[in-house]
C-alpha positions as CSV (number, residue, x, y, z in Angstrom):
1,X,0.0,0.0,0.0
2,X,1.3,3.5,-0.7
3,X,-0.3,6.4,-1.6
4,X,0.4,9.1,-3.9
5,X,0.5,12.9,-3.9
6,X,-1.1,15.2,-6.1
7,X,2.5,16.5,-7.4
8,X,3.8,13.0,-8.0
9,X,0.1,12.4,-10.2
10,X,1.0,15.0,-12.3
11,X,4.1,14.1,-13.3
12,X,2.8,10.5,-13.8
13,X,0.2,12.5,-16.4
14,X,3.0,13.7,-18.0
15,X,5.1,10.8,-17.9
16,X,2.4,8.4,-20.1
17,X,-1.2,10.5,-20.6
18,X,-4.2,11.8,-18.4
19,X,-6.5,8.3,-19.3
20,X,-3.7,6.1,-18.5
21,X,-3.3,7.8,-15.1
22,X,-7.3,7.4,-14.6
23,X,-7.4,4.2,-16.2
24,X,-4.8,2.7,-13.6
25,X,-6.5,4.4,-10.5
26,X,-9.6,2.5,-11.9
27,X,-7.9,-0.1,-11.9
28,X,-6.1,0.1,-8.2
29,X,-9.6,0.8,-6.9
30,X,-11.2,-2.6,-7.6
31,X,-7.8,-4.3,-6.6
32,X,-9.1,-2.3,-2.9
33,X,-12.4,-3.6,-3.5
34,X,-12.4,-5.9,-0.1
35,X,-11.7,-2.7,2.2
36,X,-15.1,-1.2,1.1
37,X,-13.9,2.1,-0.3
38,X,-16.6,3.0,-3.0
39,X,-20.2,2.6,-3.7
40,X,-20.2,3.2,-7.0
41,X,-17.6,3.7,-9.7
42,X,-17.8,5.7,-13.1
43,X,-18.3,3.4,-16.1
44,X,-15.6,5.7,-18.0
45,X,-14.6,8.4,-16.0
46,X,-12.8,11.4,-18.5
47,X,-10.2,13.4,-17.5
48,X,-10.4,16.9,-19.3
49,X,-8.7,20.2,-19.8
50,X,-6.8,22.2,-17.2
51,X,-4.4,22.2,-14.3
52,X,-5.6,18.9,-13.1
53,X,-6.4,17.4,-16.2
54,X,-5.7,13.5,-15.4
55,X,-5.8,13.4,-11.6
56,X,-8.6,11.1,-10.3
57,X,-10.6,12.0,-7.9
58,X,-13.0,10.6,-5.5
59,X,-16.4,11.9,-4.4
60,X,-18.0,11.3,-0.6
61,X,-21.3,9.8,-1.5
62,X,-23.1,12.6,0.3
63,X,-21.9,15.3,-2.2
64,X,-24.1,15.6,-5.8
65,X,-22.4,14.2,-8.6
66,X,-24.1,14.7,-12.2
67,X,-23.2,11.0,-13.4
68,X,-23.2,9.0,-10.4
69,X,-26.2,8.2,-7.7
70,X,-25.7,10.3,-4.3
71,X,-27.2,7.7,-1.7
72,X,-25.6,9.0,1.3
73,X,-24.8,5.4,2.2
74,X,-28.6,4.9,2.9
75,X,-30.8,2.4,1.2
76,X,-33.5,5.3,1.0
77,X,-31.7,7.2,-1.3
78,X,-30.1,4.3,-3.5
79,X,-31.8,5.3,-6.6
80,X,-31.3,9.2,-5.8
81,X,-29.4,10.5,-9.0
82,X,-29.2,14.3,-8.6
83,X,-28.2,14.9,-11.8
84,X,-26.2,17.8,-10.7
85,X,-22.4,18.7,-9.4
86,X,-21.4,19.8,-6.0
87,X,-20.3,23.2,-6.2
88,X,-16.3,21.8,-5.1
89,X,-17.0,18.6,-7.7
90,X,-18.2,21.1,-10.1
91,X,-15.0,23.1,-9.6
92,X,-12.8,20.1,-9.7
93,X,-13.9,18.6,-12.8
94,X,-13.9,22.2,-14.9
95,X,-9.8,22.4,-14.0
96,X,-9.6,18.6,-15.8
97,X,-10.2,16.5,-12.5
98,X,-11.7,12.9,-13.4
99,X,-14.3,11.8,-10.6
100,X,-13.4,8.1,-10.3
101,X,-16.4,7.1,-8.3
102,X,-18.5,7.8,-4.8
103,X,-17.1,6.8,-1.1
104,X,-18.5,4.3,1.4
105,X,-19.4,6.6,4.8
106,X,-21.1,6.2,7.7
107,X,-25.3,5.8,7.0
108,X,-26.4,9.2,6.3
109,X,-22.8,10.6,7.8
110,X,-24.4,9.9,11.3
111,X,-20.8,8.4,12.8
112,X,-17.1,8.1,12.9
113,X,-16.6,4.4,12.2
114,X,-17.8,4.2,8.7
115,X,-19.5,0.6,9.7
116,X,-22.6,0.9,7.6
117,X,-24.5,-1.7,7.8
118,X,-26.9,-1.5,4.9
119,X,-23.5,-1.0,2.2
120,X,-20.7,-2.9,4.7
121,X,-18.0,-1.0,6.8
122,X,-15.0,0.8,5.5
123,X,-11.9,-1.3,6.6
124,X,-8.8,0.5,8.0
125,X,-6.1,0.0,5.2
126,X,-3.2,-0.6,7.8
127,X,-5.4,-3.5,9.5
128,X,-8.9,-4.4,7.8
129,X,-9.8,-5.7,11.4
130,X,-10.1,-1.7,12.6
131,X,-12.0,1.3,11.7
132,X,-11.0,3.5,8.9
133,X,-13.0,6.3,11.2
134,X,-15.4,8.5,9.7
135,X,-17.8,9.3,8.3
136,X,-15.9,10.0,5.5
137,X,-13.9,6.7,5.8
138,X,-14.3,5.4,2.1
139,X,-12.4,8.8,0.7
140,X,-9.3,8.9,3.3
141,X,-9.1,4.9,2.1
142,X,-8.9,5.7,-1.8
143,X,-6.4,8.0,-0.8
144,X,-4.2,6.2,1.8
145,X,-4.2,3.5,-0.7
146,X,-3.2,5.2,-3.4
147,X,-6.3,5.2,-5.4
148,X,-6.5,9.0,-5.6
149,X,-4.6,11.7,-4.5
150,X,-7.3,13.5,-3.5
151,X,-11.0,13.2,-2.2
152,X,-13.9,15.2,-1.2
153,X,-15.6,14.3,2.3
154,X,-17.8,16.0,4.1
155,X,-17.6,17.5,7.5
156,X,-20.3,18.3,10.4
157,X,-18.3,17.4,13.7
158,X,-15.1,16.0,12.9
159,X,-16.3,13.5,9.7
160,X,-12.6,14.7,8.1
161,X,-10.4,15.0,10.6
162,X,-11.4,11.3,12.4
163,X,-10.5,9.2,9.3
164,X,-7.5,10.9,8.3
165,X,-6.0,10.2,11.9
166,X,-7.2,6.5,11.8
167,X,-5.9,6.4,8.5
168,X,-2.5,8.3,8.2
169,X,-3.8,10.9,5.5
170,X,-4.6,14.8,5.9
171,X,-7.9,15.6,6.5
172,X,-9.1,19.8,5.8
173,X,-12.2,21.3,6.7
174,X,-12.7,24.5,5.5
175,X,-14.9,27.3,7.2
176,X,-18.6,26.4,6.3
177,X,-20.2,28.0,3.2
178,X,-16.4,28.7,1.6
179,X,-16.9,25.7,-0.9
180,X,-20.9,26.1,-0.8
181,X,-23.3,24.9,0.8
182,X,-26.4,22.6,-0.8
183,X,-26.1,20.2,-3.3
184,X,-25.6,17.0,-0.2
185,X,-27.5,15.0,1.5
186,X,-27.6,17.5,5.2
187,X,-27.1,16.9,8.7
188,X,-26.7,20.4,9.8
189,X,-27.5,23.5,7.6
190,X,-25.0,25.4,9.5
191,X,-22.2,23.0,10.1
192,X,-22.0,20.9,7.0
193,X,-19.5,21.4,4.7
194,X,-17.6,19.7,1.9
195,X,-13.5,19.0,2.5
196,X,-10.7,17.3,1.5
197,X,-8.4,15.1,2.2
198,X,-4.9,14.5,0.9
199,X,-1.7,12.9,1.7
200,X,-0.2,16.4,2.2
201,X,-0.5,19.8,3.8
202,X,1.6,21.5,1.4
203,X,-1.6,22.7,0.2
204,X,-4.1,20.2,1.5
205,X,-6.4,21.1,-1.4
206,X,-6.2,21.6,-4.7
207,X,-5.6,25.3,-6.6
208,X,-9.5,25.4,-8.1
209,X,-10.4,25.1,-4.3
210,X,-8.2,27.3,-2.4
211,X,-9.6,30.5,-3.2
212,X,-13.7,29.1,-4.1
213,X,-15.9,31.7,-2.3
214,X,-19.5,31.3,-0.3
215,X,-22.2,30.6,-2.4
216,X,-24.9,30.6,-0.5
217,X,-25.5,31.7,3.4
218,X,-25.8,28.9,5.6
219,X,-29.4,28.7,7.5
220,X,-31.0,27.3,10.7
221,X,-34.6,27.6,9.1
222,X,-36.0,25.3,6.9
223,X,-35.8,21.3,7.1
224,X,-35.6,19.9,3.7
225,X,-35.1,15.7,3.1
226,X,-32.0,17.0,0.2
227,X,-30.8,20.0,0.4
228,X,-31.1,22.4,-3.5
């Protein structure tokens, strides 16, 4: 097991080509298949244009994707297909990103074990026995494994920071509303927000990140079942 950074992805891109890169990450992610890392993977995921055209990247599935279901690791929500991109996803894939596929969590991000029992647990890629943490335990696996250099989780109480202790990586949560807020399956409508983690802190997020601005104004009124 040994994961990569986002720096050594690139030059890998440039080294053979942007679909080989993704093409080997989809690869190395059903080779992971037994530590229960993703719920669903993209039949053909595209890498386009930009400063991270080539790097694969994998999605929390809490956070919209346009292509892929967002269950929130709930069997109420298995056929949910928002047809729509999280604002960081969004982001992501318009600097050449490839979303690889969506992350095992905790049901509904309620925990930090990442044992779901509807979808099976996340398994801790230094000892399968032990918890990968969570809730966003599927996305710090794909990257302590090597899967991805990067991956979007999602953050209410410590959902970030939890897995990436348990599982050696870097875990960032930004202040709420900076990447946007909407577009996931909601705990809190004034402590959600989207993350990421990363096998670095030199940045722990990607350049089309680092300087995304609120989009919308977090809210205490108003309980929706998805959040617009």
């Amino acid at each position: 097991m040994e994961s990569s950074s986002l720096d050594q992805v690139r030059q890998q891109v440039i080294a053979s080509s942007a679909e080989a890169v993704v093409a080997a990450s989809g690869q190395r992610a059903r080779e992971v298949a037994e530590l229960g890392v993703f719920l669903s993977l993209a039949d053909h995921p595209e890498p386009g244009e930009g400063l991270l055209a080539g790097v694969p990247l994998a999605v929390k599935d809490n956070l919209d994707t346009r292509d892929l279901p967002t269950t929130g690791g709930t069997p109420a929500l298995r056929d949910s297909r928002p047809g729509r991109d999280h604002h960081a996803v969004a982001r992501l894939r318009a600097a050449g990103a490839a979303v690889l596929g969506k992350t095992n969590l905790h049901e509904l991000a309620f925990g930090i074990t990442s044992n779901n029992a509807a979808f099976g647990p996340v398994r801790n890629p230094h000892d399968p026995a032990r918890s990968a943490g969570g809730s966003s335990g599927g996305s710090a696996v794909a990257v302590a494994t090597g899967v991805v250099p990067i991956a979007l989780g999602t953050n209410t109480g410590g959902s970030l920071r939890v897995p990436a202790a348990h599982c050696g990586v870097v875990g960032w949560r930004p202040t709420t509303g900076r990447w946007g807020t909407g577009r996931t399956v909601p705990i809190s409508r004034t402590r959600d927000t989207a993350g990421v983690l990363a096998t670095s802190v030199t940045p722990p997020c990607p350049c089309p990140l680092r300087h995304s601005g609120t989009t919308t104004r977090p809210s205490s009124t108003g309980v929706r079942c998805r959040s617009s």
